[in-house]
C-alpha positions as CSV (number, residue, x, y, z in Angstrom):
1,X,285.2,42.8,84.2
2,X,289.4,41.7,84.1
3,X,290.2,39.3,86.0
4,X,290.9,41.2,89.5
5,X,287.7,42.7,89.7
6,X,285.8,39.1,89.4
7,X,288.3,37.6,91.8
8,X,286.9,40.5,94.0
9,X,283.4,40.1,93.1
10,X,283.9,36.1,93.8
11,X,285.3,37.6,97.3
12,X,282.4,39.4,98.0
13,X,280.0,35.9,97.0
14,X,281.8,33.7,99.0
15,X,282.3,36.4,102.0
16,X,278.5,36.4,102.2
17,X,277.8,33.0,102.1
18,X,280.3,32.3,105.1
19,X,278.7,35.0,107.2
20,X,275.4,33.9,106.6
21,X,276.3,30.3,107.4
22,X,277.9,32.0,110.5
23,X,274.4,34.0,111.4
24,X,273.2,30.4,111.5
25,X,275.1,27.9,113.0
26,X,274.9,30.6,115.7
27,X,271.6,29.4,116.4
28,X,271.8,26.1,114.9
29,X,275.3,24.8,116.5
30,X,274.4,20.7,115.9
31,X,273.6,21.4,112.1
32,X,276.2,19.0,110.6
33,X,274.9,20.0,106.8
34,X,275.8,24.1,107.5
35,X,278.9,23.1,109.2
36,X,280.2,21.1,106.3
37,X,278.9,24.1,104.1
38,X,280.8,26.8,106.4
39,X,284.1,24.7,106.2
40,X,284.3,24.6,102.7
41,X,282.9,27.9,102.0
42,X,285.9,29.1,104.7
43,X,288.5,27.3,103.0
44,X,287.1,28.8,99.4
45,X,287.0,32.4,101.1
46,X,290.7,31.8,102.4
47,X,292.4,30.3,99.4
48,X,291.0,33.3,97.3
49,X,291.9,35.7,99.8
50,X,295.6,34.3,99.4
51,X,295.4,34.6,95.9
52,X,294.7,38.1,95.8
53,X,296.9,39.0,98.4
54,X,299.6,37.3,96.3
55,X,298.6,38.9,92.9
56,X,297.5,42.1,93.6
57,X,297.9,43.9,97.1
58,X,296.7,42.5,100.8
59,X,292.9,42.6,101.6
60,X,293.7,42.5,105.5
61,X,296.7,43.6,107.1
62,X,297.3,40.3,108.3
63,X,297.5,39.0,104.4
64,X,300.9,41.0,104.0
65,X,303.7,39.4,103.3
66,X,306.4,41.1,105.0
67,X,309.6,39.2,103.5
68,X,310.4,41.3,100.7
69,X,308.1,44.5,100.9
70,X,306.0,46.1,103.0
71,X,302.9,45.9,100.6
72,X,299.9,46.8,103.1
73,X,298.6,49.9,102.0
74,X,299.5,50.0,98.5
75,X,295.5,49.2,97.5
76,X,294.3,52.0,95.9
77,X,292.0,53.8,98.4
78,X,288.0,54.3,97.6
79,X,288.1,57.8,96.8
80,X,291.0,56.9,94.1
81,X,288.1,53.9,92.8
82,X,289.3,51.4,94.9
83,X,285.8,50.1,95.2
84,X,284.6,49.9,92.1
């Protein structure tokens, strides 16, 4: 796996874990434990998402960086094995 695809794969970890912490604070709201877990899980989700986006190509159109280049879109597309 190079290093873009684990990045990815990390992603995809970390994206679980703050949408099941999500799933449960939504019925647990006073938790303090899964709230600490959601904010660093968010920040860790966040900070990689940035890193892609900065390395490679946005994972959300609101990831693109519009200073120099319009980059959204330049991910190559499932059908062309964009998800791998």
């Amino acid at each position: 796996m190079n290093q873009k695809e684990q990045l990815l794969h990390d992603i995809g970890i970390v994206s679980f874990v703050v949408t099941e912490l999500t799933l449960y604070l939504d019925t647990h709201p006073n938790d303090k434990n899964a709230i600490e877990y959601f904010n660093h899980y968010n920040r860790m989700q966040n900070q990689m998402e940035r890193e892609f986006s900065q390395k490679y190509y946005p994972l959300t159109v609101s990831m693109s960086d519009c200073a120099s280049e319009w980059r959204w879109g330049s991910a190559p597309m499932p059908w062309e094995g964009g998800c791998a």
